[in-house]
Structure formats: structure tokens, C-alpha cells
PyMOL Python script that loads the backbone (N, CA, C, O; Angstrom):
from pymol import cmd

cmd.read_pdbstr("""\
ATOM      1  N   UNK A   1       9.618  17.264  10.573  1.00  0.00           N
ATOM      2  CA  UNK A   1       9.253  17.931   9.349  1.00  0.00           C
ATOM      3  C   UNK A   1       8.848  16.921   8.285  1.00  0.00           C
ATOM      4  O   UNK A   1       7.753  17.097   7.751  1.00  0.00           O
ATOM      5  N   UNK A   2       9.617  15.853   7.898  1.00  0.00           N
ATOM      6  CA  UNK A   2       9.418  14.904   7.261  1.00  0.00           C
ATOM      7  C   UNK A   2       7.763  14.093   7.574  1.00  0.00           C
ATOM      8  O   UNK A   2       6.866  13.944   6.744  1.00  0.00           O
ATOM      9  N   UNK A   3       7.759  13.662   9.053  1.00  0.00           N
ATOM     10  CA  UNK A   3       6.102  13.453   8.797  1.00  0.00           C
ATOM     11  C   UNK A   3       4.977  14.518   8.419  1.00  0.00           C
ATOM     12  O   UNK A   3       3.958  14.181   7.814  1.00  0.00           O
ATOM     13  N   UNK A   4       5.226  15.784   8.805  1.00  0.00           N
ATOM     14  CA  UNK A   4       4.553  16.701   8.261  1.00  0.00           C
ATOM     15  C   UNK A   4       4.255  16.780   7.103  1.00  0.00           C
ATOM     16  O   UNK A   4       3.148  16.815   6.564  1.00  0.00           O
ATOM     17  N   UNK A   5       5.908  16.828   6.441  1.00  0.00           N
ATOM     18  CA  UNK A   5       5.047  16.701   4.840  1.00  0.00           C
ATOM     19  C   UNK A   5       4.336  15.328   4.338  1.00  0.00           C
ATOM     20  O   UNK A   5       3.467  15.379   3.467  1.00  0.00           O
ATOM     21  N   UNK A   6       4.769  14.018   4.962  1.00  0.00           N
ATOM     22  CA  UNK A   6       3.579  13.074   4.730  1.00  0.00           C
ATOM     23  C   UNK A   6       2.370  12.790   4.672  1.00  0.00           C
ATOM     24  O   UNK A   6       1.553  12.233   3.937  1.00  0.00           O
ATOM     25  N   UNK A   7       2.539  13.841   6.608  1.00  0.00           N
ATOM     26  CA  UNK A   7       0.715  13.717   6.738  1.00  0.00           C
ATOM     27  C   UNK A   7       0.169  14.739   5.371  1.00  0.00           C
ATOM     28  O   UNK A   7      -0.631  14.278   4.558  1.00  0.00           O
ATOM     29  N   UNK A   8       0.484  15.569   5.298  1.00  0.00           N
ATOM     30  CA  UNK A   8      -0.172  16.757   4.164  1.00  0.00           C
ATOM     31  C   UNK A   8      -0.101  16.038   3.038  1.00  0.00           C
ATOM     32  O   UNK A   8      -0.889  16.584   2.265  1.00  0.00           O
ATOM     33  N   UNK A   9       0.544  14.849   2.348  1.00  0.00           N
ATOM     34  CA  UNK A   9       0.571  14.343   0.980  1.00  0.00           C
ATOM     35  C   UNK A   9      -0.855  13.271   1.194  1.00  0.00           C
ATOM     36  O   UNK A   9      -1.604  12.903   0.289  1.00  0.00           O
ATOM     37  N   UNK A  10      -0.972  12.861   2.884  1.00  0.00           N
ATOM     38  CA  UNK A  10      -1.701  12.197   2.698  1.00  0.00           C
ATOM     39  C   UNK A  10      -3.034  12.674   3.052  1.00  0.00           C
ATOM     40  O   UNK A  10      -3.920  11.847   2.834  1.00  0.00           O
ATOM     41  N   UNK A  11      -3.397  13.757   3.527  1.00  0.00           N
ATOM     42  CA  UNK A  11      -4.243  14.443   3.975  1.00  0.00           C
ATOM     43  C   UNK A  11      -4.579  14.089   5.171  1.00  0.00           C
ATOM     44  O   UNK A  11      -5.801  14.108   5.321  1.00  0.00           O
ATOM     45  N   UNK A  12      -3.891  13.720   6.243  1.00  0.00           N
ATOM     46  CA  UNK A  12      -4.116  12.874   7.188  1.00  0.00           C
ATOM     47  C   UNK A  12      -3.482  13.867   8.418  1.00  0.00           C
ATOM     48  O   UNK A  12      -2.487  14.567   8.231  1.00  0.00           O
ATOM     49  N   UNK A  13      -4.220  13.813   9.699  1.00  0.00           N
ATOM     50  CA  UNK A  13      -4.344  14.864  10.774  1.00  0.00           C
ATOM     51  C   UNK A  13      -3.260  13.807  11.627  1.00  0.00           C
ATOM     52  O   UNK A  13      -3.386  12.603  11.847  1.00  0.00           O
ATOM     53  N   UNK A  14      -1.839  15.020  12.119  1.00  0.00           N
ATOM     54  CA  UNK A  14      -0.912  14.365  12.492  1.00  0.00           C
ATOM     55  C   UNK A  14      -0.904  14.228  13.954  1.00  0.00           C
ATOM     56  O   UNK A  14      -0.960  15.293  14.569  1.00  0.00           O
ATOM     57  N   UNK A  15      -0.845  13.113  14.664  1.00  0.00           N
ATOM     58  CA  UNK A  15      -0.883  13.353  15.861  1.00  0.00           C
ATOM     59  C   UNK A  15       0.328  14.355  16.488  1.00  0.00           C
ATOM     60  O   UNK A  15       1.514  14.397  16.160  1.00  0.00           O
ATOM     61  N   UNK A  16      -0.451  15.207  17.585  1.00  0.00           N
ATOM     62  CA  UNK A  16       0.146  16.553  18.314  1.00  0.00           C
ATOM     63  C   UNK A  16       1.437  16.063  18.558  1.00  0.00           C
ATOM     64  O   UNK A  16       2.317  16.709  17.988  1.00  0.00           O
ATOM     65  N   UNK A  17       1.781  15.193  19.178  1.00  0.00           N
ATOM     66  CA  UNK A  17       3.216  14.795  19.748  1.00  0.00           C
ATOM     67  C   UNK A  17       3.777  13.879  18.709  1.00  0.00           C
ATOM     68  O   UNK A  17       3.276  12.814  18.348  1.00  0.00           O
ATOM     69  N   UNK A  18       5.102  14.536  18.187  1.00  0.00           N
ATOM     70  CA  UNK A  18       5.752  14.499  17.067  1.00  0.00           C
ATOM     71  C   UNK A  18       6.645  13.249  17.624  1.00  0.00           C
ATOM     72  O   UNK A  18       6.853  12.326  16.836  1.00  0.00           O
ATOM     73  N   UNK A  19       6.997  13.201  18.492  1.00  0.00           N
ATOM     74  CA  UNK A  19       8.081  11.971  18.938  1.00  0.00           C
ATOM     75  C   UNK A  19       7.301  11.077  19.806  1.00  0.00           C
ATOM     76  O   UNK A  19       6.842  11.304  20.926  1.00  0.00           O
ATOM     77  N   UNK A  20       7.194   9.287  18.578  1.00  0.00           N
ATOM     78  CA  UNK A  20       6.553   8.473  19.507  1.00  0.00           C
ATOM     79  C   UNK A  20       7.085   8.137  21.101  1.00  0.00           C
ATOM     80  O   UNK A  20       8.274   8.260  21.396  1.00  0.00           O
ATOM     81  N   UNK A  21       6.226   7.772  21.924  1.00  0.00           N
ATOM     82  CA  UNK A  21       6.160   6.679  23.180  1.00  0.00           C
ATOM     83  C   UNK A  21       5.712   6.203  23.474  1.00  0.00           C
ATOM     84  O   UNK A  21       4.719   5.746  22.909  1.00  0.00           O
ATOM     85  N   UNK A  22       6.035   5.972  24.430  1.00  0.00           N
ATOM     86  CA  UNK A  22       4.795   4.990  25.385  1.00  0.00           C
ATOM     87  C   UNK A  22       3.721   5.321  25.700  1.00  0.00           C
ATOM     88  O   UNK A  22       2.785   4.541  25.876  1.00  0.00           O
ATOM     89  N   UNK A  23       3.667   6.759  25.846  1.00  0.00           N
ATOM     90  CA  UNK A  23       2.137   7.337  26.155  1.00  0.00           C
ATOM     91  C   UNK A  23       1.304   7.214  24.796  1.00  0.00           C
ATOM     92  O   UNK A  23       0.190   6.754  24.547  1.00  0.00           O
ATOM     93  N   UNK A  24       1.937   7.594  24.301  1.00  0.00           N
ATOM     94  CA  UNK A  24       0.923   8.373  22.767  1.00  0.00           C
ATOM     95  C   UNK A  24       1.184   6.776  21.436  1.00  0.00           C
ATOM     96  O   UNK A  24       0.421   6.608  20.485  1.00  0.00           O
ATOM     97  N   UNK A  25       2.222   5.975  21.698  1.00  0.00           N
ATOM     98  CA  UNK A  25       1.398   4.566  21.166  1.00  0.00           C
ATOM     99  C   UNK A  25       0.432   4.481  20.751  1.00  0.00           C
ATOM    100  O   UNK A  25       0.991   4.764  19.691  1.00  0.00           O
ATOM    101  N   UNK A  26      -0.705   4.348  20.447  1.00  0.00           N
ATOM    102  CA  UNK A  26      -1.740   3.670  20.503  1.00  0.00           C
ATOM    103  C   UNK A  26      -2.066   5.187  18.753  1.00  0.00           C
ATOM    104  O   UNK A  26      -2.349   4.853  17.602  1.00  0.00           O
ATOM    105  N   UNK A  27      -1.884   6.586  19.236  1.00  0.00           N
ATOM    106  CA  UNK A  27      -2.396   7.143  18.089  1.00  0.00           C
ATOM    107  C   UNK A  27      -1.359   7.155  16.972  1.00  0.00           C
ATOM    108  O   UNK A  27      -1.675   7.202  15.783  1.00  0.00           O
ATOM    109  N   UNK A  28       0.079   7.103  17.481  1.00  0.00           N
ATOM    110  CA  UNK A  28       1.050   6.750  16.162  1.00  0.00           C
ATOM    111  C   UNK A  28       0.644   5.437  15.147  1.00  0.00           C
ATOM    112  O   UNK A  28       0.682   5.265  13.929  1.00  0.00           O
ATOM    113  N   UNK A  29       0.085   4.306  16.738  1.00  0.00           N
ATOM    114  CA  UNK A  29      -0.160   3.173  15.709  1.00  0.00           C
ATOM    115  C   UNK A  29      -1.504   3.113  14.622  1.00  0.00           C
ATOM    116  O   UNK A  29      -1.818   2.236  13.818  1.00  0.00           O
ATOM    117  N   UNK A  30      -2.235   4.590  14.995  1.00  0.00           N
ATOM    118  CA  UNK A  30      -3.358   4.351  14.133  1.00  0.00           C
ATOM    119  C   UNK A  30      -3.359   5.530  12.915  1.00  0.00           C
ATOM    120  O   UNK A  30      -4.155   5.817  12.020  1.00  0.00           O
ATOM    121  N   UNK A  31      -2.057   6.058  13.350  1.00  0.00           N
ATOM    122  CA  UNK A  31      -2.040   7.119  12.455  1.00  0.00           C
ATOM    123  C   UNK A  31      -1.117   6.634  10.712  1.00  0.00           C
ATOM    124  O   UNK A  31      -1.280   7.080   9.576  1.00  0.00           O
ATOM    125  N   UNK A  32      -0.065   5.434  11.327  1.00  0.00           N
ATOM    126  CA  UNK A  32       0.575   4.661  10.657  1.00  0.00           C
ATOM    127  C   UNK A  32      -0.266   3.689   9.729  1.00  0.00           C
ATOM    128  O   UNK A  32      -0.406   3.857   8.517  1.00  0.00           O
ATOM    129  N   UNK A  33      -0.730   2.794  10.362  1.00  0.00           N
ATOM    130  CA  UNK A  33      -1.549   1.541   9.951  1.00  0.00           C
ATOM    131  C   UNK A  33      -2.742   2.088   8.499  1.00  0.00           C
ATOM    132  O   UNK A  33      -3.304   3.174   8.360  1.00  0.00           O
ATOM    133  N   UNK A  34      -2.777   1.281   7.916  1.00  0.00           N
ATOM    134  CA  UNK A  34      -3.678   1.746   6.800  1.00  0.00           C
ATOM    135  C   UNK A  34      -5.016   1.583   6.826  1.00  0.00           C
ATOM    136  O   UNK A  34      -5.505   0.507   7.170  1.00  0.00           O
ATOM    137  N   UNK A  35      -5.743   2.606   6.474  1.00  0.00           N
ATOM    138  CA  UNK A  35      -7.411   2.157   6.614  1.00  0.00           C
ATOM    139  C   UNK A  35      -7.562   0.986   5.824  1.00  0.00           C
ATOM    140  O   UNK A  35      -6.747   0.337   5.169  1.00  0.00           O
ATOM    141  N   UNK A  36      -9.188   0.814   6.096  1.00  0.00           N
ATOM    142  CA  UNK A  36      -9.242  -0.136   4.966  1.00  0.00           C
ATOM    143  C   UNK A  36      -9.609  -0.188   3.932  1.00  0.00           C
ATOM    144  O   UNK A  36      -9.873  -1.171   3.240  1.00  0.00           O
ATOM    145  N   UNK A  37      -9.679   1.235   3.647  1.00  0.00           N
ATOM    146  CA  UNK A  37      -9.649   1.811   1.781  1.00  0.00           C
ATOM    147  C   UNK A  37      -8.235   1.653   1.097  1.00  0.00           C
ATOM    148  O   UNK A  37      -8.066   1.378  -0.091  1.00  0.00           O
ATOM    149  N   UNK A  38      -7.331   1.851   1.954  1.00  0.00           N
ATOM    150  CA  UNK A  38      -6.383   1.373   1.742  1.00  0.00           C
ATOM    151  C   UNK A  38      -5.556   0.425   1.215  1.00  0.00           C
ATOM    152  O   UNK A  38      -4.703   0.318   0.334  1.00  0.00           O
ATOM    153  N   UNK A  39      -6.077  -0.202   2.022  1.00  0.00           N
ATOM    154  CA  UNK A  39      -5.434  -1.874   2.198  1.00  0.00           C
ATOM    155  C   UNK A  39      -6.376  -2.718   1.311  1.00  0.00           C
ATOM    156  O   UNK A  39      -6.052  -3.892   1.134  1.00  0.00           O
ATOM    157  N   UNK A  40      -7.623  -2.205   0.670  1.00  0.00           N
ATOM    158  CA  UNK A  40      -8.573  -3.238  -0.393  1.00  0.00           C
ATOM    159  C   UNK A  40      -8.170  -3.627  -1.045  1.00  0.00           C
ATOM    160  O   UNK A  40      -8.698  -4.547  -1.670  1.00  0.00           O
ATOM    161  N   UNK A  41      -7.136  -3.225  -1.270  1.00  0.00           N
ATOM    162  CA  UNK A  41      -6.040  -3.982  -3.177  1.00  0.00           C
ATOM    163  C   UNK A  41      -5.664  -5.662  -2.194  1.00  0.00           C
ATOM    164  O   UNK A  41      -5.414  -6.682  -2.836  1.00  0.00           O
ATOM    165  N   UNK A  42      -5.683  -5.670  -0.971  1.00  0.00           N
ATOM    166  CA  UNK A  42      -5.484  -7.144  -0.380  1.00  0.00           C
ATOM    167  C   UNK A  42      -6.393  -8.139  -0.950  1.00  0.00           C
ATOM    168  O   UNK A  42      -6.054  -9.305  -1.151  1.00  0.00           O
ATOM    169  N   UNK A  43      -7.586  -7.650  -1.214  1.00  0.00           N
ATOM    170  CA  UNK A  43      -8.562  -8.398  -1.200  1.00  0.00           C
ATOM    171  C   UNK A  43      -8.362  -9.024  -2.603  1.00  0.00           C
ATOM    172  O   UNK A  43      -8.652 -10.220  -2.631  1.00  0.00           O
ATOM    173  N   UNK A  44      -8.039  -8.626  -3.484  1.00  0.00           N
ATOM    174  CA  UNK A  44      -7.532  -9.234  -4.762  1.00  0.00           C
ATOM    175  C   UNK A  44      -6.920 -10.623  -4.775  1.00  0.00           C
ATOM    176  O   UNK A  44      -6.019 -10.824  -3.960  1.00  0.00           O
ATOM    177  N   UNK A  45      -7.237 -11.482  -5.481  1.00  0.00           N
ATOM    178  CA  UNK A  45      -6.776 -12.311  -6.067  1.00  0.00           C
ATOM    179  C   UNK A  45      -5.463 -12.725  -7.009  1.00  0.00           C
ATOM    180  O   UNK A  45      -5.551 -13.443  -8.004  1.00  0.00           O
ATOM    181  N   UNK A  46      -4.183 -12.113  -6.486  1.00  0.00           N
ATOM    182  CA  UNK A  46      -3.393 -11.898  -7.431  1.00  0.00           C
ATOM    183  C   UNK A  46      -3.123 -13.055  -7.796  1.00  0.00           C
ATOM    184  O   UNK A  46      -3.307 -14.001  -7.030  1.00  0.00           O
ATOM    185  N   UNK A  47      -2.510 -13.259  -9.348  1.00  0.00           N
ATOM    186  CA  UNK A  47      -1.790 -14.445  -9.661  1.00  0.00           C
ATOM    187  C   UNK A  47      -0.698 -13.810  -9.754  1.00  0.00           C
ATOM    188  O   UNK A  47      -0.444 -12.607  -9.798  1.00  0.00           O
ATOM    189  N   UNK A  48       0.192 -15.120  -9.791  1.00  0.00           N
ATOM    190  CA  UNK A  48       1.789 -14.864  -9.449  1.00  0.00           C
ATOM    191  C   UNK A  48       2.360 -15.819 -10.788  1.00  0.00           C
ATOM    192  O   UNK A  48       3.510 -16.183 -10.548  1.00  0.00           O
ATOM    193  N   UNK A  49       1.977 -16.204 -11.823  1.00  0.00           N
ATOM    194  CA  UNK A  49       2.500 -16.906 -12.574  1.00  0.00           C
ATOM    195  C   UNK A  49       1.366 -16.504 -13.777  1.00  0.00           C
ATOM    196  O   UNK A  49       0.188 -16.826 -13.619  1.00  0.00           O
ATOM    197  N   UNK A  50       1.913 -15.613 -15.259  1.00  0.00           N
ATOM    198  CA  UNK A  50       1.350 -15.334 -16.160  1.00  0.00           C
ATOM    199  C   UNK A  50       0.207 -16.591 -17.133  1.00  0.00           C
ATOM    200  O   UNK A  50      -0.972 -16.325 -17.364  1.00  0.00           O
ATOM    201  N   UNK A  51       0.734 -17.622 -17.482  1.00  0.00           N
ATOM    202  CA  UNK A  51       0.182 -18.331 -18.045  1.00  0.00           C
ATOM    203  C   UNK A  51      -1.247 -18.905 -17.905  1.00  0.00           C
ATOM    204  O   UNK A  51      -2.147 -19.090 -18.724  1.00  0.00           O
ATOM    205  N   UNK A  52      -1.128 -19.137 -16.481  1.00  0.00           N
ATOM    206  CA  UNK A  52      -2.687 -19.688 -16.113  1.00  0.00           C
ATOM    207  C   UNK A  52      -3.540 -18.288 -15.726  1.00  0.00           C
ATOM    208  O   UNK A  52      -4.767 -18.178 -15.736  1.00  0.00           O
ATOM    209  N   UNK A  53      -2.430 -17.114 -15.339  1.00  0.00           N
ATOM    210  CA  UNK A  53      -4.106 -16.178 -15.584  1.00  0.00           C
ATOM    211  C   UNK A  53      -4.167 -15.718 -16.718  1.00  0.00           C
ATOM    212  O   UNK A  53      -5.019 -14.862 -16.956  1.00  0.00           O
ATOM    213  N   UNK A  54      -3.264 -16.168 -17.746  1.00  0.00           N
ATOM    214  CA  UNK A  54      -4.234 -15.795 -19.081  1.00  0.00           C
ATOM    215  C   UNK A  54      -5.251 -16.686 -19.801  1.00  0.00           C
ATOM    216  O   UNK A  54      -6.045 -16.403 -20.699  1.00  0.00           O
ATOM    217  N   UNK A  55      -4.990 -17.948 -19.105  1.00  0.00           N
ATOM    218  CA  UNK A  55      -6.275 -19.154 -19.318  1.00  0.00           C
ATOM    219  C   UNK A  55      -7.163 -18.153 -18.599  1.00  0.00           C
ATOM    220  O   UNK A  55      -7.985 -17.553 -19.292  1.00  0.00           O
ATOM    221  N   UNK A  56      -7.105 -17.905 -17.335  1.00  0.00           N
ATOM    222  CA  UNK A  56      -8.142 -17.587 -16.459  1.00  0.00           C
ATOM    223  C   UNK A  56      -8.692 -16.378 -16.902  1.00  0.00           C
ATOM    224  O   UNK A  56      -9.894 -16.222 -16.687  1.00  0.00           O
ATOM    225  N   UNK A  57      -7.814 -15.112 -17.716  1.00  0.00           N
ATOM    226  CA  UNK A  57      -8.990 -14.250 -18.172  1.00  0.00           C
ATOM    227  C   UNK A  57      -9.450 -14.277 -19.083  1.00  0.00           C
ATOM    228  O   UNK A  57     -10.445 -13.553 -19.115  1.00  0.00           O
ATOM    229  N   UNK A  58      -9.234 -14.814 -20.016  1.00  0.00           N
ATOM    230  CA  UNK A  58      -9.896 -15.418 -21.497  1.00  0.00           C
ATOM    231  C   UNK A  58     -11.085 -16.306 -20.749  1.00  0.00           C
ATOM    232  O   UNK A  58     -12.246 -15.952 -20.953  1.00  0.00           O
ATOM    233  N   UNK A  59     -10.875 -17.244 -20.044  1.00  0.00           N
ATOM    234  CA  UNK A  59     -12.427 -18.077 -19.681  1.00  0.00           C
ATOM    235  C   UNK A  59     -13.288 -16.939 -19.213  1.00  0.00           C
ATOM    236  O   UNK A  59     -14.410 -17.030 -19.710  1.00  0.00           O
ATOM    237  N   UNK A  60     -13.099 -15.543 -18.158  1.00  0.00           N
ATOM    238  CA  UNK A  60     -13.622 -14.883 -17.398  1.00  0.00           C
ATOM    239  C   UNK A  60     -13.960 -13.802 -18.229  1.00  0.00           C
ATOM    240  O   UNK A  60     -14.786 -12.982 -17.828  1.00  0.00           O
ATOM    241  N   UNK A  61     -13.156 -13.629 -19.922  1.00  0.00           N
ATOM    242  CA  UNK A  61     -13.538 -12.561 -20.806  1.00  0.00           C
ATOM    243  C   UNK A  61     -13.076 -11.043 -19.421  1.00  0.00           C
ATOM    244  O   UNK A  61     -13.720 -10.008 -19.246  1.00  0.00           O
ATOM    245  N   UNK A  62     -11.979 -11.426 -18.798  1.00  0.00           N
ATOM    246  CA  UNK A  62     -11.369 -10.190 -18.286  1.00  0.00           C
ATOM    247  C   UNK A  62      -9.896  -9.662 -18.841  1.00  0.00           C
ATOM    248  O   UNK A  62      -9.336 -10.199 -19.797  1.00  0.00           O
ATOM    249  N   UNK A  63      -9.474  -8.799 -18.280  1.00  0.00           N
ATOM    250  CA  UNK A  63      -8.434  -7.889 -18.921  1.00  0.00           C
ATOM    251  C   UNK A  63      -7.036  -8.637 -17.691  1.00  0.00           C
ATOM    252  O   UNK A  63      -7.259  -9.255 -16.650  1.00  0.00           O
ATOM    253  N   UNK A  64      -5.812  -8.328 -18.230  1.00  0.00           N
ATOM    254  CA  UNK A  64      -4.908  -9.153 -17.089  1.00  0.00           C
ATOM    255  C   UNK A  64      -4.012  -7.239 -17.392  1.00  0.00           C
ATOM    256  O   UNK A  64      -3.954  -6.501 -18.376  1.00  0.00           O
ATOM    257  N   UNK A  65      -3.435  -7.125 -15.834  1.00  0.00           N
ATOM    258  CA  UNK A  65      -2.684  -6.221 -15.741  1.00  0.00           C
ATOM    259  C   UNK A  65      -1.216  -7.232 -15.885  1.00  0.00           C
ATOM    260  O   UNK A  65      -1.312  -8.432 -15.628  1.00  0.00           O
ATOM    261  N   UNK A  66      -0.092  -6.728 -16.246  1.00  0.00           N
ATOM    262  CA  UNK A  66       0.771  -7.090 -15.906  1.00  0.00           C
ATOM    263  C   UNK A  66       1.691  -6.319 -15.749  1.00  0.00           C
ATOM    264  O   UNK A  66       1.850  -5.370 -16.517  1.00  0.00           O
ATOM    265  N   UNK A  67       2.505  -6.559 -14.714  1.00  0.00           N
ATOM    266  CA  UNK A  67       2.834  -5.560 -13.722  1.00  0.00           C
ATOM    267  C   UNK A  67       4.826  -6.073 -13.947  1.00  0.00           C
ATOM    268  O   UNK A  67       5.064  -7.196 -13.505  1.00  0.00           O
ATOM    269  N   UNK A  68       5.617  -5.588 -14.340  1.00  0.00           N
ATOM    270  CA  UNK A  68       6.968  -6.532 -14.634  1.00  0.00           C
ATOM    271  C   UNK A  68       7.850  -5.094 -14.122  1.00  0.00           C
ATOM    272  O   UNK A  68       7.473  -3.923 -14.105  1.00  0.00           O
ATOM    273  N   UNK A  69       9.137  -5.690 -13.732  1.00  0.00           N
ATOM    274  CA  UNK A  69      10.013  -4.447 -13.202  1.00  0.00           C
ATOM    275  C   UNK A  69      11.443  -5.197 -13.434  1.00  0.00           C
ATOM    276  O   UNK A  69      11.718  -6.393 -13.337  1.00  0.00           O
ATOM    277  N   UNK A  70      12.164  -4.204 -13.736  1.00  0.00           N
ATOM    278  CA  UNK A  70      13.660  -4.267 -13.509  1.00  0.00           C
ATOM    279  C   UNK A  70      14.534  -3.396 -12.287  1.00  0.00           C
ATOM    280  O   UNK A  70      14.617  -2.181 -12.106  1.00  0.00           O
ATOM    281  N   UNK A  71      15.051  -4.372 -11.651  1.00  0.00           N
ATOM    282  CA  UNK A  71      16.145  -3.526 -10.327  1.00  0.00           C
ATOM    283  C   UNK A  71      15.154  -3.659  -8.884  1.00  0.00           C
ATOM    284  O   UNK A  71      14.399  -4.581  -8.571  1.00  0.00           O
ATOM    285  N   UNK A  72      15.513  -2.168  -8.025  1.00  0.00           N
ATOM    286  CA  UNK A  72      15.388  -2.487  -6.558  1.00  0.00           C
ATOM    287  C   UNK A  72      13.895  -2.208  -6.746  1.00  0.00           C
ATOM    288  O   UNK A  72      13.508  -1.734  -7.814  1.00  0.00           O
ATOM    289  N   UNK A  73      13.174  -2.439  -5.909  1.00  0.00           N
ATOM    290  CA  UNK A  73      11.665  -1.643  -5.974  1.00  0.00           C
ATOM    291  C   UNK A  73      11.517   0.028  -5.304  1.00  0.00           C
ATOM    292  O   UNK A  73      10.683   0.855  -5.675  1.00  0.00           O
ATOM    293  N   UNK A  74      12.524   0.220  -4.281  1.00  0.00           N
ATOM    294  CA  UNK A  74      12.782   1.341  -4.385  1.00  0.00           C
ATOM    295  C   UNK A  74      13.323   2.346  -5.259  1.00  0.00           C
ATOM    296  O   UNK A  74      13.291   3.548  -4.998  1.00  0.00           O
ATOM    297  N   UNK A  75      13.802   1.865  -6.259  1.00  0.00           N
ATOM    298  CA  UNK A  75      14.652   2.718  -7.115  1.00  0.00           C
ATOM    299  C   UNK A  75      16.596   2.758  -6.751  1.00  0.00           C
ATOM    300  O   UNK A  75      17.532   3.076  -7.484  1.00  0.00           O
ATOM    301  N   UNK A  76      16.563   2.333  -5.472  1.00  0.00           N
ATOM    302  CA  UNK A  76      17.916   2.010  -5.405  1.00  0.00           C
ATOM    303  C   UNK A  76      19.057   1.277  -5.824  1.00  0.00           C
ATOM    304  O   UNK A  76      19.767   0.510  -5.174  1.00  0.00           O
ATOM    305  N   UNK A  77      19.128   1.656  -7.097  1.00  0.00           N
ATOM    306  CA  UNK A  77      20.234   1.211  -7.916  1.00  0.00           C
ATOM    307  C   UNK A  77      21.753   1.052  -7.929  1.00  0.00           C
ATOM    308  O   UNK A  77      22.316   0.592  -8.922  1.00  0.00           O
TER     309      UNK A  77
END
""", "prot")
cmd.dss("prot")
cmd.show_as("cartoon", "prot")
cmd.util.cbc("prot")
cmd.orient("prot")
């Protein structure tokens, strides 16, 4: 039930056989794995240390996200 409601959040066609194996492998692993619309935020350039990308977007006249959190990333507190 639980992948059901996933596939439907994700709009994504669930493979017929609900319990992976050995046979059906191959479509769990493609049903899992992320396209590559997906996965494009990889392609980014993140910086990991504020200071030099704010040299770097002031030279580039770009905008800096900054992204800061407190606790688990799940929410598990």
C-alpha cells in the first residue's frame, strides 16, 4: 500500500509485482532509480563554504541560495 501511494505522489506506473526478486529485479531497479530530470540538481556546482561563493556571485552578478538547517534532516528529533 505504501508504494502505491508513492507511485501515485509520483505519478509513476508501479511495477505489477508488488514484492521484489530475482525475477522482476531489473523493473524495481528502474522503477526506484531516478530519471535524469531528476537527478539534474547533480549537475550543479554546489559550494560548501559561504564566503568564497559570495566572492563568486558578486564577480558572476548571481544570486547565492543558502540553504542552513537545524537537527536531523529527517525531522527526527
Amino acid at each position: 500500500m505504501l508504494a502505491s501511494f508513492i507511485a501515485m505522489l509520483l505519478g509513476a506506473d508501479l511495477p505489477r509485482e508488488l514484492n521484489p526478486d530475482k525475477d522482476n529485479f531489473r523493473v524495481w531497479k528502474a522503477f526506484i532509480e531516478p530519471s535524469a530530470q531528476e537527478a539534474s540538481y547533480r549537475k550543479i556546482s554546489w559550494r560548501t563554504e559561504f564566503w568564497p561563493a559570495v566572492v563568486e556571485a558578486k564577480k558572476l552578478e548571481r544570486p547565492i541560495l543558502l540553504w542552513t538547517m537545524n537537527g536531523h534532516p529527517m525531522g527526527c528529533t
